[in-house]
MMTF fields as JSON, N, C-alpha, C and O atoms, coordinates in Angstrom:
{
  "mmtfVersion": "1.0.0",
  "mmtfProducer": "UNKNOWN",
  "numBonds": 419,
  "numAtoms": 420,
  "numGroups": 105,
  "numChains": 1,
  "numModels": 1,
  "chainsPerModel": [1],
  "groupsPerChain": [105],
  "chainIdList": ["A"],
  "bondAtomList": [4, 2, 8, 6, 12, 10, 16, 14, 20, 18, 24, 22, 28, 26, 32, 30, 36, 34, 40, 38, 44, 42, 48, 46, 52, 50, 56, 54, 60, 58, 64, 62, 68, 66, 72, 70, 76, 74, 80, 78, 84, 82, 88, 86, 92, 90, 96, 94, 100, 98, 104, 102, 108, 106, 112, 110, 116, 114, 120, 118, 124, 122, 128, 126, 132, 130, 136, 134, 140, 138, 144, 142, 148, 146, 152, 150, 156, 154, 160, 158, 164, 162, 168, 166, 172, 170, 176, 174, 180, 178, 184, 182, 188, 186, 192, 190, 196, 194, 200, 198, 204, 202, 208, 206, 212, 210, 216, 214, 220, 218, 224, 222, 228, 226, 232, 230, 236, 234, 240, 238, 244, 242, 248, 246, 252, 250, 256, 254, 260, 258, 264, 262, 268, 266, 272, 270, 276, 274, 280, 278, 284, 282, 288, 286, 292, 290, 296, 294, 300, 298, 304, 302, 308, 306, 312, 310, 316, 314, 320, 318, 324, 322, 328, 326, 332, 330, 336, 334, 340, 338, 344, 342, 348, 346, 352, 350, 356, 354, 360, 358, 364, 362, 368, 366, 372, 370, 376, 374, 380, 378, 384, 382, 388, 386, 392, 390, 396, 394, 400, 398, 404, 402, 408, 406, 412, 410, 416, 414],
  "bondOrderList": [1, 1, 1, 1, 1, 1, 1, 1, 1, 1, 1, 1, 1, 1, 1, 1, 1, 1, 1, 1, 1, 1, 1, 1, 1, 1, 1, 1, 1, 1, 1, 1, 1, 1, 1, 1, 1, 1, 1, 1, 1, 1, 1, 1, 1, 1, 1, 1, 1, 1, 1, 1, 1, 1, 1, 1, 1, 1, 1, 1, 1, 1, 1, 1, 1, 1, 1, 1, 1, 1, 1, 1, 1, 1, 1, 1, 1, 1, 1, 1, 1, 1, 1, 1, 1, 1, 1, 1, 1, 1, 1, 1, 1, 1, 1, 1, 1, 1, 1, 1, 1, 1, 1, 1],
  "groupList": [{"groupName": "UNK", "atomNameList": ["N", "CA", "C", "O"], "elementList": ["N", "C", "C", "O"], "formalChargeList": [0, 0, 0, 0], "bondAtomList": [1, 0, 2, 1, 3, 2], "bondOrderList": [1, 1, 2], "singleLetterCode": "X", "chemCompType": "L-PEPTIDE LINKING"}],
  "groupTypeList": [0, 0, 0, 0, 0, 0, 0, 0, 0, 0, 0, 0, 0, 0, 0, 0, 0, 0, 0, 0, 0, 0, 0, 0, 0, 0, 0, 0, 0, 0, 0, 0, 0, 0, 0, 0, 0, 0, 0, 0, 0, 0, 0, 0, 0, 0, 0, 0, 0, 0, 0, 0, 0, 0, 0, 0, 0, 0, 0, 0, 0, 0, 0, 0, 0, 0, 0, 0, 0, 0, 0, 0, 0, 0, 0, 0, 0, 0, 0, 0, 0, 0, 0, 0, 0, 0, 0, 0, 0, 0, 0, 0, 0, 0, 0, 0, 0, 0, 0, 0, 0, 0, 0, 0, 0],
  "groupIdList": [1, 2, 3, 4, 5, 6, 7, 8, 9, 10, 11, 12, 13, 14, 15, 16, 17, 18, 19, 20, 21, 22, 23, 24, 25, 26, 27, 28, 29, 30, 31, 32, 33, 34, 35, 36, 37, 38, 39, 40, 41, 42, 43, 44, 45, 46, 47, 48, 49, 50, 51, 52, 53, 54, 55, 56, 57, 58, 59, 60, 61, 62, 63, 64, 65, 66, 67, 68, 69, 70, 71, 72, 73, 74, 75, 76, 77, 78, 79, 80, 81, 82, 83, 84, 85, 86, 87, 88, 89, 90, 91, 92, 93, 94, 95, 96, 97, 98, 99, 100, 101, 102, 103, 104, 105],
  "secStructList": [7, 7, 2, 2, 2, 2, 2, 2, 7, 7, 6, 6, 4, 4, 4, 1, 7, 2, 2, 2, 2, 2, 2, 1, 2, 2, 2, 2, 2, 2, 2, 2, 2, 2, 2, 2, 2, 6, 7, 1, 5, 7, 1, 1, 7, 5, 6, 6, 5, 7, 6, 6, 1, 5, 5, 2, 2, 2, 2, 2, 2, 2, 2, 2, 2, 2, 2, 2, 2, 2, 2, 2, 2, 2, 2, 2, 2, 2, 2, 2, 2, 2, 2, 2, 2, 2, 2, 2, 2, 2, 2, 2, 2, 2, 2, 2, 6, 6, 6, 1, 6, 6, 7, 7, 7],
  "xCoordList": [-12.833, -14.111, -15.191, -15.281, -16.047, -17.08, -18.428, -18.52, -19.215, -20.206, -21.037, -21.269, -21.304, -22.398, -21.634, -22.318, -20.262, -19.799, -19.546, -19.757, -19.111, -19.406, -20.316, -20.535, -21.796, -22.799, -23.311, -23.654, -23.589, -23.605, -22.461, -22.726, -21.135, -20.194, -19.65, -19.95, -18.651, -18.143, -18.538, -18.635, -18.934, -19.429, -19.222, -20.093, -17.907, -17.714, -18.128, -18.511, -17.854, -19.02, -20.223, -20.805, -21.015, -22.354, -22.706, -23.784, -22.091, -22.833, -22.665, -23.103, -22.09, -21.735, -22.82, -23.827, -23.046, -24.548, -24.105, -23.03, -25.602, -25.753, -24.729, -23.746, -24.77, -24.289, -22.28, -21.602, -22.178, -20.535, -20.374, -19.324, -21.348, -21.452, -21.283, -20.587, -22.181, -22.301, -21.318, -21.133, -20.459, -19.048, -17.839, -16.787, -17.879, -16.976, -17.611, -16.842, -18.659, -18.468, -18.214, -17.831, -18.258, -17.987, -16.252, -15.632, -15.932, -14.32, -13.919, -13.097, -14.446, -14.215, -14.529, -14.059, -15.321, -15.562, -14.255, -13.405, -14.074, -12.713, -11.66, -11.354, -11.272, -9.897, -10.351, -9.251, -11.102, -11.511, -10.889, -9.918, -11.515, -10.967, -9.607, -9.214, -8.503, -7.462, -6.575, -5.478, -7.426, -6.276, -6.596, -5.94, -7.419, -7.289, -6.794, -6.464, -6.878, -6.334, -4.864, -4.283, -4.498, -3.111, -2.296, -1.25, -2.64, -1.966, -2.303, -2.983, -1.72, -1.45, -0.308, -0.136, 0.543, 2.15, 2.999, 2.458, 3.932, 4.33, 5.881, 6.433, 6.736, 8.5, 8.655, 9.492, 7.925, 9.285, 7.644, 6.591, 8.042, 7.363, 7.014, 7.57, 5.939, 5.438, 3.672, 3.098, 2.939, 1.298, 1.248, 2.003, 0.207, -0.588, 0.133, -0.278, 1.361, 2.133, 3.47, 4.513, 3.251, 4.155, 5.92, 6.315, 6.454, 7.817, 8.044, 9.13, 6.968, 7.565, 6.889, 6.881, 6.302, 5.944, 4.623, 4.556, 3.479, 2.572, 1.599, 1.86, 0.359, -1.219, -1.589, -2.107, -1.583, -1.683, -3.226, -3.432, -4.03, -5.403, -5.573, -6.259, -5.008, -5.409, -4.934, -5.197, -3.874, -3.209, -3.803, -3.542, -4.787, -5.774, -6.934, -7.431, -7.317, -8.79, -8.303, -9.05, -6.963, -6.674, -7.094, -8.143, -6.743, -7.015, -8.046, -8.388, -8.649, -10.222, -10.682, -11.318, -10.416, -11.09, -10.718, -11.355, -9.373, -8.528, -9.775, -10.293, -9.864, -10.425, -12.366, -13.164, -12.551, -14.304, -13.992, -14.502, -12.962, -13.646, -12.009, -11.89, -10.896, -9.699, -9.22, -9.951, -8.284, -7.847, -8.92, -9.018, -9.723, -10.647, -11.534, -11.493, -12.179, -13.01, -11.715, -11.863, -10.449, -9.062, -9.42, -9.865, -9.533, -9.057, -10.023, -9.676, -11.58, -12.728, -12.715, -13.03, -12.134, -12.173, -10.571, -10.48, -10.094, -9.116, -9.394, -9.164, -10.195, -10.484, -11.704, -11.622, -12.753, -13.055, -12.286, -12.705, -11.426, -10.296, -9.603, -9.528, -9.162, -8.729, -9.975, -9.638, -11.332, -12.258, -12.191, -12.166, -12.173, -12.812, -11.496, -11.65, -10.655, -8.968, -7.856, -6.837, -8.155, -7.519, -6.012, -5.417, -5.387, -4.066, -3.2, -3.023, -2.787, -1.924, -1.806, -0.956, -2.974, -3.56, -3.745, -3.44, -4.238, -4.391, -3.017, -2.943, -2.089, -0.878, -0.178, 0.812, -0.466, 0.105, -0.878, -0.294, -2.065, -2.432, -2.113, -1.834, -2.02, -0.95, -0.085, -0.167, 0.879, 2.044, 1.801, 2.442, 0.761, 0.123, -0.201, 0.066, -0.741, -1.409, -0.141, -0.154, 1.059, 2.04, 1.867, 1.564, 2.132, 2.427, 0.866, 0.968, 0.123, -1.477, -1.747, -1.533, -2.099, -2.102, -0.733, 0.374, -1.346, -0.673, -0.305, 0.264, -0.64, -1.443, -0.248, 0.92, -0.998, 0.044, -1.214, -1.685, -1.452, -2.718, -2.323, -3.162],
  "yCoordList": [9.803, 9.391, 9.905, 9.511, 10.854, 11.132, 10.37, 9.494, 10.168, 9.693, 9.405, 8.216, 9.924, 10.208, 8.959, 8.184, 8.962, 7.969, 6.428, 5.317, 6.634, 5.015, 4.749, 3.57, 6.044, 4.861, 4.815, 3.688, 6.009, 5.131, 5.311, 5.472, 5.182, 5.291, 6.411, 7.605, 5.652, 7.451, 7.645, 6.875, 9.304, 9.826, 9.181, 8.79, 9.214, 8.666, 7.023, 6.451, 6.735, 5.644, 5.932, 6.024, 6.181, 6.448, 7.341, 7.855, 7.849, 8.877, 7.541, 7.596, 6.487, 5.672, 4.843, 4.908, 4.184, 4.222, 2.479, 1.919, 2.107, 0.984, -0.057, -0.29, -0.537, -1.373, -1.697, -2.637, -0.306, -0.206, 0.297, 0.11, 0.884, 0.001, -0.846, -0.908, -2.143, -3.472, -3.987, -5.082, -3.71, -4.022, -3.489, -4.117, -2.204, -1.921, -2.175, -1.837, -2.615, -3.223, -4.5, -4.855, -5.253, -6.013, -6.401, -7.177, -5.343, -5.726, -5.369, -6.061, -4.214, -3.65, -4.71, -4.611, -5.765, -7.223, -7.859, -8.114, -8.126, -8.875, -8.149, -8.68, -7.032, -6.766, -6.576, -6.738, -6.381, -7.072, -8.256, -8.42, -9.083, -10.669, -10.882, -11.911, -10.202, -10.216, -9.757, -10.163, -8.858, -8.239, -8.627, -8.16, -9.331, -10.662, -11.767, -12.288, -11.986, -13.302, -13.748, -14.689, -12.941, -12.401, -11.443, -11.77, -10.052, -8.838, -8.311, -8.913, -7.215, -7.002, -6.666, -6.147, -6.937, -7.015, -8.18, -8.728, -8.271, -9.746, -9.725, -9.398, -9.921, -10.551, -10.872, -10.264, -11.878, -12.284, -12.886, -13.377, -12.59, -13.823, -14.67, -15.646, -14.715, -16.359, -16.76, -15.786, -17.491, -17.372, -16.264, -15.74, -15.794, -14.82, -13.221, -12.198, -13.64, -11.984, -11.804, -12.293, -10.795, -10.724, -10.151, -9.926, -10.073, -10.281, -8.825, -8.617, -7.968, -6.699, -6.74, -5.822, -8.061, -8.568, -7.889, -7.507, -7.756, -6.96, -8.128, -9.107, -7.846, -8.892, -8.838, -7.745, -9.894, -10.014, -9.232, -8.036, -10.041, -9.75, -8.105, -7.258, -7.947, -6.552, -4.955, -3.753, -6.16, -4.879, -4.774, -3.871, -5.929, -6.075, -5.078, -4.169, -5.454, -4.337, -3.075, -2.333, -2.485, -1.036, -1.051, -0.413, -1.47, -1.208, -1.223, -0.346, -1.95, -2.127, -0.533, 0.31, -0.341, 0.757, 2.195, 3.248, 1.845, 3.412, 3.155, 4.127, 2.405, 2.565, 2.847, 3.337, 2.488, 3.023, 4.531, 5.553, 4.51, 6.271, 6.598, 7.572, 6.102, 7.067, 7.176, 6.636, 7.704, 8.003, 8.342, 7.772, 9.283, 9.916, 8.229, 8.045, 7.303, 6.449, 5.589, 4.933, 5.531, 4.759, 5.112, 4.146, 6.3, 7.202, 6.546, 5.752, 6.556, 6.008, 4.886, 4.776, 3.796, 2.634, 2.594, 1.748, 3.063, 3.288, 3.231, 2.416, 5.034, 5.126, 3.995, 3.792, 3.35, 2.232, 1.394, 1.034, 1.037, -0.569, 0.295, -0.448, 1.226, 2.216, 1.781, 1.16, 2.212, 2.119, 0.429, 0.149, -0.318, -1.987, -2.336, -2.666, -2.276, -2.615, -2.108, -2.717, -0.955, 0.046, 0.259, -0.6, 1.779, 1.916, 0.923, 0.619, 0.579, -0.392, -1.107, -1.121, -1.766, -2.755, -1.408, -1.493, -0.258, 0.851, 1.278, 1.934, 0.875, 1.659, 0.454, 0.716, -0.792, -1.959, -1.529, -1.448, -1.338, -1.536, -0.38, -0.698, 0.857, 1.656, 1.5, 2.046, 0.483, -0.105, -0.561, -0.185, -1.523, -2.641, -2.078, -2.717, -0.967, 0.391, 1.043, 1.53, 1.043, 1.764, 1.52, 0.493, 2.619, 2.17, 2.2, 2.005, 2.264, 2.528, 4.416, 5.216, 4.456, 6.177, 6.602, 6.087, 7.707, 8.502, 8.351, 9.303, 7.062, 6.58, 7.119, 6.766, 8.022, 8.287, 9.339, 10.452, 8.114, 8.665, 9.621, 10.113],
  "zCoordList": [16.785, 16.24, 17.192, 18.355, 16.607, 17.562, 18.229, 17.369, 18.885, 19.229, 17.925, 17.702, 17.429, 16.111, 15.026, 14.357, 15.023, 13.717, 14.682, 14.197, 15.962, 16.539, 16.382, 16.104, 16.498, 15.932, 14.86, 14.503, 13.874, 12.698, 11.139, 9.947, 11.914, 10.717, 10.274, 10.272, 9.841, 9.07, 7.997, 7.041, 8.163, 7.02, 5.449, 4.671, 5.3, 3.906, 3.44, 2.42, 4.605, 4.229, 4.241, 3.16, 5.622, 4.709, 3.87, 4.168, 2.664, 1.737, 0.749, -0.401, 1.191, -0.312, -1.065, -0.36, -2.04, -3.093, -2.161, -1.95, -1.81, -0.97, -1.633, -0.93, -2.519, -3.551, -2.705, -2.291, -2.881, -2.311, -0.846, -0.232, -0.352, 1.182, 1.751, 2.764, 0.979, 1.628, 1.149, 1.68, 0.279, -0.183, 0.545, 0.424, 1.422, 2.467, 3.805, 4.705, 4.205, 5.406, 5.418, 6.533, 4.735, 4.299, 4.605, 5.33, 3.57, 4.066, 5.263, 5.863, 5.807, 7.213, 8.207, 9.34, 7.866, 8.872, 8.476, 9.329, 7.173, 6.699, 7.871, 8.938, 7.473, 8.077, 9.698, 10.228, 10.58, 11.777, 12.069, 12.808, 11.438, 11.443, 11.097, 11.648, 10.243, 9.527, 11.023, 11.406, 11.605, 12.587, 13.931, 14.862, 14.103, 15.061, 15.575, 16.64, 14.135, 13.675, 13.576, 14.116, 12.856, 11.742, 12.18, 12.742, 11.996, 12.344, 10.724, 9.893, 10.589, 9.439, 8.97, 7.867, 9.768, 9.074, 10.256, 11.216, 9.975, 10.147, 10.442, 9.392, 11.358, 11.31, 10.157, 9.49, 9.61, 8.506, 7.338, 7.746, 5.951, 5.278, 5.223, 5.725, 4.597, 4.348, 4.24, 4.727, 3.928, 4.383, 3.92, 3.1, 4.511, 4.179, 3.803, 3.255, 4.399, 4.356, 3.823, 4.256, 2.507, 0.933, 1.426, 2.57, 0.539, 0.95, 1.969, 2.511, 2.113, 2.686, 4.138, 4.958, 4.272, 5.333, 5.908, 7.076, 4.911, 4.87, 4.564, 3.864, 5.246, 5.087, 3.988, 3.762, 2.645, 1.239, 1.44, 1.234, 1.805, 1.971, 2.537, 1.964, 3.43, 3.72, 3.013, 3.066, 2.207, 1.275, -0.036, -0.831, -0.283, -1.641, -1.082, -1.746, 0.427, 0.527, 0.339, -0.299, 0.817, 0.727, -0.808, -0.892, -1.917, -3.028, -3.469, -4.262, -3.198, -3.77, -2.858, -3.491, -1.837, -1.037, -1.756, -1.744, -2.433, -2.878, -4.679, -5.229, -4.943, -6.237, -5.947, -6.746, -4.968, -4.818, -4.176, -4.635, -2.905, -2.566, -2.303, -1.56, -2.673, -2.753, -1.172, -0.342, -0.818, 0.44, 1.419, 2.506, 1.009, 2.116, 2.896, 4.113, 2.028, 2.606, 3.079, 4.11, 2.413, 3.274, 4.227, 4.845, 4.962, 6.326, 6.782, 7.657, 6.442, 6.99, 7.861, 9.046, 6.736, 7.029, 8.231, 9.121, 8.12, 8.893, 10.804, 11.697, 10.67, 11.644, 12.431, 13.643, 11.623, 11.772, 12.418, 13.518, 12.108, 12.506, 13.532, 14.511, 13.791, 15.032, 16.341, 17.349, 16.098, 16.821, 17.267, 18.466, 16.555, 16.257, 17.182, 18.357, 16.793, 17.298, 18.02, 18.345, 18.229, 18.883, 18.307, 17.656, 18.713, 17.956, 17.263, 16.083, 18.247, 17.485, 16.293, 15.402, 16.502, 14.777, 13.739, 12.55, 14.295, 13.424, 12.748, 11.709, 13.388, 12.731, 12.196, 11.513, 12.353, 11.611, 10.07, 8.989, 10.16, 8.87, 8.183, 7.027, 8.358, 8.191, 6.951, 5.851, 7.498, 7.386, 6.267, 5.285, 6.186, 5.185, 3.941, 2.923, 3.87, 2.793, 2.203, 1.073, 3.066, 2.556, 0.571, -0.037, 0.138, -1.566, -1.967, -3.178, -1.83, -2.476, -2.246, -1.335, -3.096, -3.994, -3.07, -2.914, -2.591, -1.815, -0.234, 0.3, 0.62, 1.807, 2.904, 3.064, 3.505, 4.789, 5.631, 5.4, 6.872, 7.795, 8.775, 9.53]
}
């Protein structure tokens, strides 16, 4: 992530029509908090995380994210939660996305 998108974002987010902006930072605060909190994948079932042991919630934003800007704003928001969280949580959510379009970062 270069200087220019820590500070103001990645590109594919900002080209997006305000409306669905404030709707992916939005979730990009959600899954912040999700991978704080939670993780986004999990040992074993149960709460918040579905039988493949994946963050219910964070595997609903991949979708909502694949249906406004498709893989490319995935990657966005990706490298986002990379920056916010560092590797690790980056490659749990990864994990979490598995099975939405085509998803392999």
């Amino acid at each position: 992530m270069s200087i220019i998108n820590k500070i103001f974002g990645e590109p594919e987010i900002r080209a997006l029509d305000p409306q669905n902006k404030a709707e992916v930072k939005k979730m990009i605060d959600q899954l912040v908090q999700i991978g704080k909190t939670d993780d986004f994948i999990s040992l074993a079932p149960g709460g918040p995380f579905d039988y493949q042991y994946h963050h219910r919630d964070a595997k609903a934003i991949g979708r909502r994210l694949y249906e406004i800007g498709g893989e490319e704003l995935m990657m966005a928001v990706r490298q986002t939660i990379k920056y916010k969280l560092k590797d690790v949580l980056a490659e749990h959510l990864d994990h979490a996305w598995k099975g939405i379009g085509n998803w392999r970062p």
